[in-house]
Every structure is written in C-alpha cells, then in structure tokens.
C-alpha positions as CSV (number, residue, x, y, z in Angstrom):
1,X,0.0,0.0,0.0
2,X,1.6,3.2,-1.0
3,X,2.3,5.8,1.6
4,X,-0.3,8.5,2.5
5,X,2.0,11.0,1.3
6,X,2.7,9.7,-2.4
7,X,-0.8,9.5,-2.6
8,X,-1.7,12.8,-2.0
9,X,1.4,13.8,-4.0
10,X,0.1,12.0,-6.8
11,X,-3.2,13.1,-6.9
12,X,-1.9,16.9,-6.6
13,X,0.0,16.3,-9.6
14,X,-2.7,14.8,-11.8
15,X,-5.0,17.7,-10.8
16,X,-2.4,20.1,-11.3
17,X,-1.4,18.4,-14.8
18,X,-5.2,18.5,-16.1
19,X,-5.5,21.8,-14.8
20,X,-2.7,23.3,-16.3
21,X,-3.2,21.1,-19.8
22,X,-6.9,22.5,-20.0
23,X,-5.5,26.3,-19.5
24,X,-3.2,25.4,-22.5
25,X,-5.9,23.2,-24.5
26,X,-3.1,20.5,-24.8
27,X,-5.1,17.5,-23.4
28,X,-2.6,14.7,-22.1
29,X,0.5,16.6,-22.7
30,X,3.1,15.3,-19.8
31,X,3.5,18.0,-17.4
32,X,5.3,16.4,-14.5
33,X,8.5,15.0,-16.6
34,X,10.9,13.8,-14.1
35,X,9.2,14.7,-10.8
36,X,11.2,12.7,-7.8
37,X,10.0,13.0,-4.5
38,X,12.8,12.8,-1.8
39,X,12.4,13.3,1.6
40,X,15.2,15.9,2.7
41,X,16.4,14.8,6.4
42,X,19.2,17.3,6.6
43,X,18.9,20.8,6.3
44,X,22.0,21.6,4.3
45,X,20.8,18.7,1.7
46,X,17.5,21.1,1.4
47,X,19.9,24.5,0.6
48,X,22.2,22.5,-1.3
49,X,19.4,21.7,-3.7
50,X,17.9,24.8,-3.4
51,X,21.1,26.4,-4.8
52,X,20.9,23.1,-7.5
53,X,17.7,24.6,-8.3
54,X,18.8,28.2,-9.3
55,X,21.5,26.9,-10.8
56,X,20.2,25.3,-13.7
57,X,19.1,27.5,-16.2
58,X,23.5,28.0,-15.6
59,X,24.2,25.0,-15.9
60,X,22.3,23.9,-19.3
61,X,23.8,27.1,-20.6
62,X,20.6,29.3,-21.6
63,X,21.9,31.8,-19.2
64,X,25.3,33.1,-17.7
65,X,23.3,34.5,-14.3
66,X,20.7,32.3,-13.3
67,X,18.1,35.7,-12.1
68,X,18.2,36.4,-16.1
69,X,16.6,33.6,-17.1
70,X,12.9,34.4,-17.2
71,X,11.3,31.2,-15.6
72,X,13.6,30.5,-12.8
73,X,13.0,31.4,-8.9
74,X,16.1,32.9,-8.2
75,X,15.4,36.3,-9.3
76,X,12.9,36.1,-7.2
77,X,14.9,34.8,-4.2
78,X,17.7,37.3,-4.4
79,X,14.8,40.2,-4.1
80,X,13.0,38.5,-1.9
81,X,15.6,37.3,0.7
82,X,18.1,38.7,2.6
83,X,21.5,39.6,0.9
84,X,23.1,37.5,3.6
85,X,21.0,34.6,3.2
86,X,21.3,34.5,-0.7
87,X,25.0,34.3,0.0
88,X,24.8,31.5,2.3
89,X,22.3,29.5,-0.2
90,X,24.8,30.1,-2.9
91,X,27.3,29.6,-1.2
92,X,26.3,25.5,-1.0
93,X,28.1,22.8,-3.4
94,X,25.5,22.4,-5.7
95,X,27.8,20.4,-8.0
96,X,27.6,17.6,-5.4
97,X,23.9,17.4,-5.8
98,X,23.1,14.1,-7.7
99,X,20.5,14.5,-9.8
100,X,19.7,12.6,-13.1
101,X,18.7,15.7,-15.5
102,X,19.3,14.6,-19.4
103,X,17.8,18.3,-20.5
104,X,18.2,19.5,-23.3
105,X,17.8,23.4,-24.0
106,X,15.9,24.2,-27.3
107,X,17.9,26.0,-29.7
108,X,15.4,28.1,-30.9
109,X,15.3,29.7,-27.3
C-alpha cells in the first residue's frame, strides 16, 4: 500500500497536470516530466538543492546569471531574501547534488 503522502502527492499532480493542460488546450500533454520526490532529512541537503535549483538555467547554458533567465526562482529569491542569506544559499556545493537531468535546452530559445 503506498504511503499516505505519495498519494496525496500523486493526486496533486494529476489535478495540477489537467488543470494546467486545460488552460493550455493541450489534453494529455506530460507535465510532471521527471518529478522525484525525496524526503530531505538534513537541512543543508535542502539549501544545497535549493542552490541546485537556481543553478540550472547556468548549468544547461541558456543563461550566464541564473536571475536572467525568465522562468527561474532565483530572481525572485535574491529580491525576496536577505542579501546574507542568498550568499549563504549560494554559497552551498551544488555540483555535489546528484541528480539525473538529461535536459536538453531548445535551440530556438
């Protein structure tokens, strides 16, 4: 019997999927590609992922600064939160995150 919790997390993600699918009229288009749930014990797992996070739009090179790329929280995070606290956060080894991620960037973007 799965767990209460991947349940409920796959139920969000089905609603959230047709939800989002009906807004863009694309019926059964995959919208959660990838999702892993983990369940972070450690705090500085949580901010080195967090960092891992930011980093990407870096890291597949569509950006050199991860706050220009349009669709990517940090931006956000580095208005939003404390110049010493972004510092910390990116101050984490995000390189030592392991994380399967085969993405590949459109070239027309």
């Amino acid at each position: 019997m799965p767990k209460a919790s991947s349940r409920c997390s796959r139920t969000l993600h089905t609603k959230i999927a047709r939800w989002i699918n009906r807004l863009d009229r694309t019926p059964n288009r995959k919208v959660w590609h990838n999702y892993r749930e983990t369940a972070l014990t450690y705090q500085v797992s949580y901010l080195a992922r967090l960092n891992y996070v930011h980093q990407n739009p870096v890291r597949h090179g569509l950006v050199p600064v991860a706050n220009q790329y349009p669709w990517c929280s940090a931006g956000w995070f580095e208005n939003t939160a404390s110049p010493v606290m972004v510092k910390a956060i990116y101050r984490f080894n995000e390189a030592a995150v392991q994380v399967e991620d085969d993405f590949e960037p459109n070239a027309e973007w």
